[in-house]
N, C-alpha and C positions, 0 to 999 in steps of 0.2 A: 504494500500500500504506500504510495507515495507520501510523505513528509507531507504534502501540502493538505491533505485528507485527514491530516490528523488530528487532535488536537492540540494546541502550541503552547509553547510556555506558561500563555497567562489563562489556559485554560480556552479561548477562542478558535473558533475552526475557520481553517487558513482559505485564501479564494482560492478555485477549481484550479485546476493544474492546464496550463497552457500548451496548444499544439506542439510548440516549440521545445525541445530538445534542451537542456543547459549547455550544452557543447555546439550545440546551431546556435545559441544568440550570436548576434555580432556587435561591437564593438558600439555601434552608430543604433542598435536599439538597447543597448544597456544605457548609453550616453543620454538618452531623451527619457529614461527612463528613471533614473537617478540624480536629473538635473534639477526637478521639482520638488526632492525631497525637502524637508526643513521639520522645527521644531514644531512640536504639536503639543507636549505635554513637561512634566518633570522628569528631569533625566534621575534616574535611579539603582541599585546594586543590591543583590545580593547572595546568598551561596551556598553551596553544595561540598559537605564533605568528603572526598574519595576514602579517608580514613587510613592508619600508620601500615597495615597487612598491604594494601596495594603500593599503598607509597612510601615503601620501605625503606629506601637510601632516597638520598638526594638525587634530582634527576633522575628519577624510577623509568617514564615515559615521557617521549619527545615528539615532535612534529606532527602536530593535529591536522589532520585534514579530514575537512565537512565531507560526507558523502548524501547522494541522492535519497535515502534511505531515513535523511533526518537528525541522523547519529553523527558522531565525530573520533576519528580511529587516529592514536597515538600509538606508535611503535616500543617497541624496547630500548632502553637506552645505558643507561648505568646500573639498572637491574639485573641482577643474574638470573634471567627468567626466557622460556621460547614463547612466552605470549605477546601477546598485542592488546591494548585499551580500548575497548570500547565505551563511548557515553555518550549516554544520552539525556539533550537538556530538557527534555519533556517533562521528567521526573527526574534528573538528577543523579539517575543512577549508574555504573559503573560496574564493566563486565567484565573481568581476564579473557581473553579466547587464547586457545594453544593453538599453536599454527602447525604444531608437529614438526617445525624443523627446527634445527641446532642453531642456535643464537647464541656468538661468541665475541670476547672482546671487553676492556673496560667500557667504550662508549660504542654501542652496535650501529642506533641511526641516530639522527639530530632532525631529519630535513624530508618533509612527504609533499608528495603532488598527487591532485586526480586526475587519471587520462580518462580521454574519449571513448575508452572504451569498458567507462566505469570500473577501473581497476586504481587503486591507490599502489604509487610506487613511494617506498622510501630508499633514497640511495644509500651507500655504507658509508660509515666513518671506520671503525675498526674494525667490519666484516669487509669480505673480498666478494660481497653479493649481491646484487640489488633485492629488498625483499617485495613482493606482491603481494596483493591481497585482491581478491575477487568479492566484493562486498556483496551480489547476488547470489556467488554460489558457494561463497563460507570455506572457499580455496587457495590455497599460499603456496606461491613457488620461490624458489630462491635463483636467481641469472647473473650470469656474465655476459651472456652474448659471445663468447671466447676472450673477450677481453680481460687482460690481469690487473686484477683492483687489488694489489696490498694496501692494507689502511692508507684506501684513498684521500680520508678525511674530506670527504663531501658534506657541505654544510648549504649548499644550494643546489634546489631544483624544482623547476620551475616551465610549467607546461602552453603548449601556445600551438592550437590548432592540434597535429597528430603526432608533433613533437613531445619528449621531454629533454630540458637543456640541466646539467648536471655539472660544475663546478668545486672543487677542492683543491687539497696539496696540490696534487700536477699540474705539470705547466699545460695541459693540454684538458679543453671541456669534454665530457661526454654527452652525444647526440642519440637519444632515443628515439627511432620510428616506432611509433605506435604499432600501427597497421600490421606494416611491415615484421616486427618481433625482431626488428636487428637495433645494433647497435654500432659508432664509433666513435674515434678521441677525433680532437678537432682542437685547432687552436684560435678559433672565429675569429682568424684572422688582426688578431691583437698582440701582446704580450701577457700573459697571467701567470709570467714568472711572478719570482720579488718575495713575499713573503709565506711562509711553508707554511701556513694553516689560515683558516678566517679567513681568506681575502675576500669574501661575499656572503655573509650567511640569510642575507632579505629581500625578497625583489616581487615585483607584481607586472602583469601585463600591463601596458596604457590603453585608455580605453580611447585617447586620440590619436593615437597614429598605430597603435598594434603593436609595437616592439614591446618587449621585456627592458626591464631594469631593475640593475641590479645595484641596492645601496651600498658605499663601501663600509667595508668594516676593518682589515687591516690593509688595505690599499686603501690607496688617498682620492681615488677616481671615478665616478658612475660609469659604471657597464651597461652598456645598452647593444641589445642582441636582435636582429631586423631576421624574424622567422621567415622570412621568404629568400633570404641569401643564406642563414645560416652566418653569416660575417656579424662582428661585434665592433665597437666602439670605446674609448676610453676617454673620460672627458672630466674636468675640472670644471669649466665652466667659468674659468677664473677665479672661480671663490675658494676660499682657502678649507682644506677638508686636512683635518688631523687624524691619527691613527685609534684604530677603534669609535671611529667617531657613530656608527650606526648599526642596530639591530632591528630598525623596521621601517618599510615605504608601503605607501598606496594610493589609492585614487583618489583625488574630492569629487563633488559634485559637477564640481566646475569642468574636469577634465584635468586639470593638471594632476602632479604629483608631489607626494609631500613625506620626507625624509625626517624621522623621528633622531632624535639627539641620544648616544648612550652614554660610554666616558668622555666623549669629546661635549661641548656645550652648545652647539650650532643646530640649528633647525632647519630647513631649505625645504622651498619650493621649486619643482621644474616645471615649464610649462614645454609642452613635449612639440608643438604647436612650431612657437618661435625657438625653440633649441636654446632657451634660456633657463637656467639654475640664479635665484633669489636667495639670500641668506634672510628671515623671518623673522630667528631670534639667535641673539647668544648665551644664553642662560638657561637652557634647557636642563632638565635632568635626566635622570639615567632612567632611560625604559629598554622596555624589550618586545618589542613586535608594535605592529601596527595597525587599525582597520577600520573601512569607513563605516560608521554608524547607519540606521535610517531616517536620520535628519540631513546625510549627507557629508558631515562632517568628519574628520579624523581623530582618532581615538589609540593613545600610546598606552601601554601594558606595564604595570608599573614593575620595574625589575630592582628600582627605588622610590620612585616614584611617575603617578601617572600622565598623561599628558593628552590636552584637549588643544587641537588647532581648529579655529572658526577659518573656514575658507573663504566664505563674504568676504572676512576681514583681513585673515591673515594673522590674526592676534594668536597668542599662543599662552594658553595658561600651564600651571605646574601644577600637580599634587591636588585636581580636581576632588570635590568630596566624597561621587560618587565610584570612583575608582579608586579601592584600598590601596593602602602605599604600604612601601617599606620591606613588604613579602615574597621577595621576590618572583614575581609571576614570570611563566617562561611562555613567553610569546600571546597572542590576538589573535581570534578568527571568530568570523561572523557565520551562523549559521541557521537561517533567515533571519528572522528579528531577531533575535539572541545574540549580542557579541559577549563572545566567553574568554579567559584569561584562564590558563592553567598551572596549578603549581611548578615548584622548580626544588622549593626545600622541605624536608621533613617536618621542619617548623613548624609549615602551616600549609598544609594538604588540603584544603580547598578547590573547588574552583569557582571562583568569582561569574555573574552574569551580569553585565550590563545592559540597562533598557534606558539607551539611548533617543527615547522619546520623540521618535520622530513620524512622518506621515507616509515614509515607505512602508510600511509595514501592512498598508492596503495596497499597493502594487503587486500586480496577478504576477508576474517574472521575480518577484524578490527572491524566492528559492534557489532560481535558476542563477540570478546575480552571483549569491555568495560562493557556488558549484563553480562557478566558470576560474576560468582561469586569471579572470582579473580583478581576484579577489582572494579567493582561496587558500586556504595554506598559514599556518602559524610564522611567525617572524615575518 
């Protein structure tokens, strides 16, 4: 039964489900679709224990991605465990599934995307595999595609059309055909030497011109990757971008895109449009992931604290009320009205819901928004 048939967080049942596919929207009707959102009510929080058995060590589960289904599947990570997370923000609750294969490694995955063919991939950090998951038919493969992934340390990946684009240690990307079931390295025609880990761990499709981008985090540069050449981009923009300066970007309402501040203190706007990067603010704090609300706006995860950018305005507030601070939440993802924050520490095993208060939440495609690629995905 689709997500949209069900009943939703606050107990309301969601509009009919649309002709359209989440992998057929396009760019130019998600764009008309998210332009009109705005505030409606009181922005608001609050939460859901997974409890210390599933979130055992620090970093248990990593890299949430929504699936079609409603739910939100985080992999294995610093857990010594072969399961996957399942939750669901209906009720709050929290499933282990055993995938039946060997999950090895201090850190297994960090980083997941949904492909087109409703299958969620997380790439490997300390596994030499990419793992899958079949979310209809409750199936898990482990691939290489022949390619030798020793702790590639992949911390980005990030899907666009039938592609998935995968980034880590190597100097060299890996390029997933969906369709296809193959894979290769690629160097998208840039430099992604320079520094041996992080050098991208957050990017989002743009919903105005369709490339991917990718915020830096120990490169000093935005990666921007044009799905129809496969070729990539490195770009400063002139403004000055410091090391670790970022763990989360995405879309406003507007169209542009908007770069969340971590140890470095800079905020930025690109407007993908005129090929121009904005500095917003310098006083940001340390968050972790990114995601646009449905009022349109943008919404940081607080990894110390959280972060609300107005994109009418551009203003950029710290340590909003309705996003707890200080506990470390690892990463942002929206899945329809619901944007959720998941733990990171044993501390405090939660996961946070934000209700963002806005008037997308009666848009018949809002499911299919958070599904698509230009939204998707935690960090």
């Amino acid at each position: 039964m689709p997500f949209s048939a069900r009943l939703g967080f606050f107990g309301e049942t969601g509009p009919p489900e649309p002709d359209t596919p989440w992998y057929e929207l396009s760019n130019t009707e998600i764009s008309a679709a998210i332009s009109s959102f705005e505030l409606t009510g009181t922005r608001s929080s609050s939460s859901f224990d997974l409890g210390s058995t599933i979130y055992s060590t620090n970093g248990a589960y990593r890299g949430g991605v929504a699936a079609p289904n409603g739910n939100v599947y985080l992999a294995a990570s610093a857990k010594s465990t072969n399961n996957i997370l399942e939750y669901d923000p209906s009720t709050g609750n929290a499933t282990e599934i055993d995938s039946g294969e060997t999950l090895s490694g201090p850190l297994r995955y960090l980083n997941g995307a949904l492909a087109n063919n409703n299958k969620i991939y997380w790439a490997p950090y300390n596994m030499d595999k990419f793992l899958i998951y079949d979310v209809d038919a409750g199936s898990f493969e482990l691939q290489d595609w022949g390619l030798t992934l020793s702790n590639p340390g992949f911390e980005f990946i990030k899907a666009a059309g039938d592609k998935l684009y995968c980034i880590g240690t190597p100097a060299n990307a890996v390029i997933i055909n969906v369709s296809a079931n193959t894979a290769t390295e690629s160097t998208l025609n840039v430099s992604l030497g320079g520094p041996t880990f992080a050098k991208f761990v957050s990017g989002t499709r743009s919903v105005a011109d369709n490339c991917i981008y990718a915020a830096p985090y120990n490169k000093t540069q935005v990666l921007k990757i044009d799905p129809t050449t496969d070729e990539g981009t490195l770009n400063n923009y002139g403004e000055t971008i410091s090391a670790q300066a970022s763990q989360g970007i995405t879309n406003g309402k507007n169209g542009n895109l908007y770069i969340t501040s971590h140890n470095a203190t800079r905020v930025y706007e690109i407007d993908p449009v005129a090929n121009v990067m904005t500095t917003i603010s310098t006083s940001g704090t340390t968050t972790m992931g990114a995601a646009m609300g449905t009022d349109g706006n943008v919404y940081g995860g607080a990894f110390d604290q959280g972060m609300f950018i107005n994109v009418d305005t551009g203003g950029v507030t710290n340590n909003p009320s309705y996003i707890p601070s200080g506990e470390q939440r690892w990463g942002a993802v929206s899945q329809g009205s619901t944007l959720l924050m998941f733990p990171a520490q044993t501390s405090n095993t939660h996961v946070y819901h934000i209700d963002t208060a806005g008037n997308g939440t009666s848009s018949s495609i809002l499911d299919e928004i958070t599904w698509s690629n230009y939204f998707n995905g935690t960090r």
